[in-house]
N, C-alpha and C positions, 0 to 999 in steps of 0.2 A: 474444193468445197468452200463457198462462200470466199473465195479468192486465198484460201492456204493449200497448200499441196501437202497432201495426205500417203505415207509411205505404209505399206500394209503391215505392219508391228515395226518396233525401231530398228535399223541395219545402218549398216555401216561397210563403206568398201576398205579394207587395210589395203592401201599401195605397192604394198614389199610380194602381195602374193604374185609367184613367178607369172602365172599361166595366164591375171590380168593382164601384167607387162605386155604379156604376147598378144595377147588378143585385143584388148583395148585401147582407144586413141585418149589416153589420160588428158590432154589439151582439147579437146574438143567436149569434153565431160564439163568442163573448168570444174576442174572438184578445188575444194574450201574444206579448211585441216582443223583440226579439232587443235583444241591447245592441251600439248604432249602433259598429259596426269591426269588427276580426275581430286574431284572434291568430297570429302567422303563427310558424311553428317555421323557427328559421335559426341555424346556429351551433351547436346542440344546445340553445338556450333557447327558448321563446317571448316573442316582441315585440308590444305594443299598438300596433293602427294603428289608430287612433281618431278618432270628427269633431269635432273640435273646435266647429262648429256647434251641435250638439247636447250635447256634452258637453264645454265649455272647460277642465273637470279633465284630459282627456286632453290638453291639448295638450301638456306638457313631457316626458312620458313618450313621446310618438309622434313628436317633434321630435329626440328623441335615438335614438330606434331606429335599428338599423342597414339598416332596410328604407329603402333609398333616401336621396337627402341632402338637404338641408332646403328645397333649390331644388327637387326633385321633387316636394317635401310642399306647396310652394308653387305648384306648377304647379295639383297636383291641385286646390286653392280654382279657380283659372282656367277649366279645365275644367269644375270643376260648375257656374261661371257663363255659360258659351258655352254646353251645351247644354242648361240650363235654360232658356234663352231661345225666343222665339217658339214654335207650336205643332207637331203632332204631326205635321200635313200638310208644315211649313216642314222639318221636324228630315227626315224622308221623302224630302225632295227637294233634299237636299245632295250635294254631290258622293260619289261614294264609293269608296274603298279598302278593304282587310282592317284587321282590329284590331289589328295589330301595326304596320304603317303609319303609321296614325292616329296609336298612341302615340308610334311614334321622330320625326313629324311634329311633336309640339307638345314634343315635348323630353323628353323621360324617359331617364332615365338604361336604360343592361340592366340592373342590380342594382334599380331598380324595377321594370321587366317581367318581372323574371325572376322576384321572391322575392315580388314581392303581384299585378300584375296577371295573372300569367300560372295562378297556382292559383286565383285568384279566379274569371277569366273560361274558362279551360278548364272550371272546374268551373259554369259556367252553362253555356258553348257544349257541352259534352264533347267539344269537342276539344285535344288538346294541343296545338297550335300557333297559336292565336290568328286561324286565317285567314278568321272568320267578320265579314261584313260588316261595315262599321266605322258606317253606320246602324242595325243591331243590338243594337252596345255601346254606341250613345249611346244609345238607347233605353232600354235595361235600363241605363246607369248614372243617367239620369236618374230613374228612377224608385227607384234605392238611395237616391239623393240630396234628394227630395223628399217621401218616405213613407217607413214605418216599415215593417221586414220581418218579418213575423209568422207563425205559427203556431193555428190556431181549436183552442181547448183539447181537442178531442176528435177531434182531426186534421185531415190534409186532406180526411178522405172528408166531412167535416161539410160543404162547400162543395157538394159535389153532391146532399146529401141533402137541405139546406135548399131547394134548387131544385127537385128531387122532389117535397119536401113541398106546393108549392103546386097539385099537377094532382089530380085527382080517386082516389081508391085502385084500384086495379084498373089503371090505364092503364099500367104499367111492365111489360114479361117481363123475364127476364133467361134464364139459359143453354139459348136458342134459337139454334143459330147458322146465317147466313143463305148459300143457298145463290146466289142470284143474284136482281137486283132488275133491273127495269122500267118505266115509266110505269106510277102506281095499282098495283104487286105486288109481292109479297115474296116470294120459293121459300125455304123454309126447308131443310134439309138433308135433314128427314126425311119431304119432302117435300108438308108442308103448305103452302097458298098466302095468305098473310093478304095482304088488298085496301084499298085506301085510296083518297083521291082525291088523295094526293102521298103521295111518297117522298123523305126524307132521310138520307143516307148521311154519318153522322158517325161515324165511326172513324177508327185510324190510317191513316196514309201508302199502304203495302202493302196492308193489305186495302180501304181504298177504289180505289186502283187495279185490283186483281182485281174488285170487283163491277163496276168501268163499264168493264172490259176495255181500258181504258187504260197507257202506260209510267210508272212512278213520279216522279211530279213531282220529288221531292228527295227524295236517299238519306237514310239515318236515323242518327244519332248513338246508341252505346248507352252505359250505364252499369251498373256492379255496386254494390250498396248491401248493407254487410253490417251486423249486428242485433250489439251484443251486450249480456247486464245486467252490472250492477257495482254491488255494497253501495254502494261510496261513489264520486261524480262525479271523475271526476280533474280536473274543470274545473271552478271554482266559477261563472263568469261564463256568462248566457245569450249564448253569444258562438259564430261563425262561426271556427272551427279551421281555419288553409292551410298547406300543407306546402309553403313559400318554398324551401327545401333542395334540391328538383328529382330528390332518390332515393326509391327503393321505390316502391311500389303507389297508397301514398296519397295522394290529391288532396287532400281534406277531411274534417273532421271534427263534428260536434255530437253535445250531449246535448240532445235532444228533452223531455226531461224537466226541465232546468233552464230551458228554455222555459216551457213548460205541461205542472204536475205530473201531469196525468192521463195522462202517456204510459205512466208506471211505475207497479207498486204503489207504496204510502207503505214507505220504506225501502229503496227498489230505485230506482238510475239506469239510462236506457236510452242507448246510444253508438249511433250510425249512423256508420258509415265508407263514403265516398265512392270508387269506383276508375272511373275511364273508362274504357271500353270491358268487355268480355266476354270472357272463355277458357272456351267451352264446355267444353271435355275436361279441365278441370285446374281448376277451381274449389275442393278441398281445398288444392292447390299455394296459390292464392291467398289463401285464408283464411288459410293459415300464417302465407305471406309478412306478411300485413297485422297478425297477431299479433306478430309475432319485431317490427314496426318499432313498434308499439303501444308495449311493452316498454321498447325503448330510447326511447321519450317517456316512460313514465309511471311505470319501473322493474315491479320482480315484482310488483306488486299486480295488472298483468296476467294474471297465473297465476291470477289467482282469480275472473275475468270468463269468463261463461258464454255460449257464441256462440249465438245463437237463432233466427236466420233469414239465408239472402244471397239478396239479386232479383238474377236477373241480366235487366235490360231490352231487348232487342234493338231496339225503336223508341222508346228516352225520348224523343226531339227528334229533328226534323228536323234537313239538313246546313243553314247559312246563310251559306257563301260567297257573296261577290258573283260574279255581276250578283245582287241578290235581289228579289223578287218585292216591290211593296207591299201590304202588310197592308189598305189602304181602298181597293182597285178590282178585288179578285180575283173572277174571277164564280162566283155560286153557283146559278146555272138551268144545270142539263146539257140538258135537254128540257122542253117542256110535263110537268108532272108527275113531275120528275125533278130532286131538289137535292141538292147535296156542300157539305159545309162542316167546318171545323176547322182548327187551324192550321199543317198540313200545307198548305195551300193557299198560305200568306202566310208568317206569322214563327211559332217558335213563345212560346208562353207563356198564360198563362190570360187575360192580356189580350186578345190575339186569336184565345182558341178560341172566347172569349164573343163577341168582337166579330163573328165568322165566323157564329157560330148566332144572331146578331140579326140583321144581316141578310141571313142563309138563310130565318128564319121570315118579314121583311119580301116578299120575295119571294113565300116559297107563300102569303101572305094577300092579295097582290095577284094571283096566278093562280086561288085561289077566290072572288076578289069578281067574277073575270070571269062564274062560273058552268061 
């Protein structure tokens, strides 16, 4: 749009997930790495919470922030070493609680869940209140904690297209939409019948639900992702923006472009502002709202950013309160000739949309070797 590349609300590939490794050509992505922490607005400043892991220059600057107190900064090491440990099936089959539990559990202060985990992880879970399975956020903090979270220079669509790329030309439609499916059939709406000798039903939550005339496994978490450019970055650092504060609109923030320059023309920054949830009927309201607090971060240079798109998402993510379903035993055979997969079924994340469609196709290739 108008020469910036516009990703459908804000994502993000984490590197460390297994099943990318497997499937993806990371070097032909050229993905560009977020710089390991995030900056959290608290007080009317922004604070560096940074890994020291990764970057030991941050440690004295993130040791005296006021996000939390040097025993929570201390925990947090603890924590990346408990569920860094043993595998993905062991991490699966832990007891489990909500994520707010979890964390008053191993000791955190409120001033830490409140001003870093709680913008951090609402804005992965999209929910405000942390009550998404506490196997979840290990999960996904494990995977903060042992790969890089990056960006493919020409966005996220590059991740599908790459995958695309590899099937014969011709094999893709696109806006066909389907009217009800079968064993071996597909009714399209306009009433053509395309045949196969299986059928996989990979979309969202809700609409796989209506094709196999089933009740929705897990309700859907949504998000508002609004666009906008600005001459100059109000954020020098390729860095993960949290609104620690707990007022306004705003969850989170990045510039997509100090990530990977191709989001923006050259001489133009692109802002994505993060809101949970959706207000259909008031989406101007929102956009203001998310302006007027823009402002008081970055001062009147606001005034001179030009708004260019807002998604408002209605199924970004599945809900993922506990009990939650596990991600490696969810069945993908509905009937002879008949398969559902994605990660609506299990957890969400691109880890187990993939891991879902691998083995969903395991399956239909074991139902055509029967003949």
């Amino acid at each position: 749009m108008d020469g910036f590349l516009l990703d459908r609300g804000f994502q993000v590939l984490q590197c460390a997930y297994p099943e990318a490794q497997r499937v993806l050509d990371y070097d032909s992505l050229k993905l560009r790495s977020f710089y390991p922490g995030a900056l959290v607005r608290f007080g009317g400043r922004f604070h560096l919470v940074g890994d020291p892991l990764r970057r030991p220059q941050d440690v004295w600057e993130t040791l005296k922030s006021p996000i939390g107190t040097i025993g929570d900064k201390l925990r947090v090491g603890r924590l990346r070493t408990r569920i860094g440990t043993g595998s993905l099936e062991s991490l699966f089959s832990r007891p489990e609680t909500t994520t707010i539990q979890a964390l008053q559990r191993a000791g955190f202060s409120d001033k830490m869940i409140e001003r870093f985990f709680q913008p951090l992880f609402c804005g992965v879970f999209l929910s405000k209140d942390l009550e998404a399975s506490s196997r979840v956020f290990e999960f996904v903090f494990r995977m903060f904690a042992t790969g890089e979270t990056a960006l493919p220079s020409q966005g996220m669509g590059a991740i599908a297209a790459q995958m695309a790329s590899r099937l014969a030309s011709g094999n893709i439609r696109t806006n066909a939409r389907t009217g009800s499916v079968k064993p071996g059939s597909v009714v399209l709406v306009n009433g053509e019948e395309v045949r196969g000798r299986a059928v996989v039903i990979a979309t969202e939550g809700p609409e796989a639900a209506r094709l196999l005339g089933e009740g929705t496994r897990n309700k859907s978490r949504s998000a508002t992702c609004i666009y906008f450019s600005a001459a100059e970055a109000p954020i020098e650092k390729p860095i993960l923006v949290l609104n620690g504060e707990g007022t306004g609109p705003i969850n989170s923030l990045c510039i997509p472009s100090q990530v990977a320059p191709a989001y923006a023309p050259k001489g133009q920054s692109l802002i994505s502002v993060t809101v949970i949830g959706i207000e259909q009927d008031h989406s101007i309201e929102v956009e203001d709202a998310v302006q007027s607090q823009l402002k008081e971060w970055f001062g009147p240079a606001v005034d001179g950013w030009r708004h260019l798109k807002t998604y408002q998402i209605s199924h970004a993510l599945t809900d993922q309160a506990p009990p939650s379903f596990s991600p490696l035993d969810q069945p993908v055979r509905i009937s002879p000739g008949l398969f559902v997969c994605g990660e609506h079924r299990s957890m969400p994340s691109i880890q187990w949309a993939l891991y879902s469609g691998r083995r969903c196709a395991a399956a239909v290739l074991e139902d055509l070797s029967r003949g």
